[in-house]
N, C-alpha and C positions, 0 to 999 in steps of 0.2 A: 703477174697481175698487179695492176696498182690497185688503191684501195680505194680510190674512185671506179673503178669496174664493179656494175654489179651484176652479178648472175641470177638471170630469171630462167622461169620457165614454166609457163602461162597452162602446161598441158595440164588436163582433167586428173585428179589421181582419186578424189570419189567423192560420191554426190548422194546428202540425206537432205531430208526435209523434216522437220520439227512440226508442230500445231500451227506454228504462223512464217516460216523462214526457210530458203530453199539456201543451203551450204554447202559450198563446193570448196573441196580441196585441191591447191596445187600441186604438182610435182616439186615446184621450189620451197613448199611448204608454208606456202601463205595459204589463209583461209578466206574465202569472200562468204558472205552474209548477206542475203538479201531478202527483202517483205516477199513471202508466199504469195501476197495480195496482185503484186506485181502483173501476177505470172496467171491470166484466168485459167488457160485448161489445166495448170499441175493445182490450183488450188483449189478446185472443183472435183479433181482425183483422187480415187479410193488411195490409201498407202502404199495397196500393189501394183498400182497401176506407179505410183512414183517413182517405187523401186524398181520399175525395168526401165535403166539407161541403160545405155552403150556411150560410149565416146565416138567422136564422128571428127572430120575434117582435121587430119592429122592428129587427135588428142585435145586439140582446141576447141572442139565441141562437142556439145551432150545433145545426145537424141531421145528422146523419148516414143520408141514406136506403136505403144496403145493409146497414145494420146497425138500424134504426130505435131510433138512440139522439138525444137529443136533450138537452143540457145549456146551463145558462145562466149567464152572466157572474156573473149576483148570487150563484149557487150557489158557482164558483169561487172567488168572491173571499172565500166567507164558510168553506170550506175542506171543501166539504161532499162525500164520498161518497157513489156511487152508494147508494141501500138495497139490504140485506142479502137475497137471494130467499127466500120461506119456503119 
């Protein structure tokens, strides 16, 4: 392996949420960060309700199914908010 290869891996390894920020850790062991604001139904959500993910679509997504929200690494990482309800 040259030392321009770099090894990811984008899969879910666990998912809290803070007072204001929804943080998702990777398998490759980066952490993403994102505004809770972002996200209306997790930020609207009792703490229990936050704490029941699963991982969904290979690992590369989290589900949330009391809230049927469902978000994905590649979204996060690209810095993407929830869309806007018309």
């Amino acid at each position: 392996m040259s030392i321009s290869e770099r090894l990811t891996d984008e899969r879910v390894s666990d998912v809290r949420c803070t007072e204001d920020a929804l943080v998702v850790d990777l398998m490759d062991g980066r952490t993403i960060t994102v505004p809770l604001a972002w996200y209306p139904r997790l930020a609207g959500a009792s703490p229990e309700q936050r704490a029941n993910w699963q991982t969904c679509g290979g690992g590369y997504g989290i589900h949330w199914p009391d809230l049927d929200e469902d978000l994905s690494t590649e979204g996060l990482l690209r810095g993407a908010p929830a869309p806007k309800a018309a």
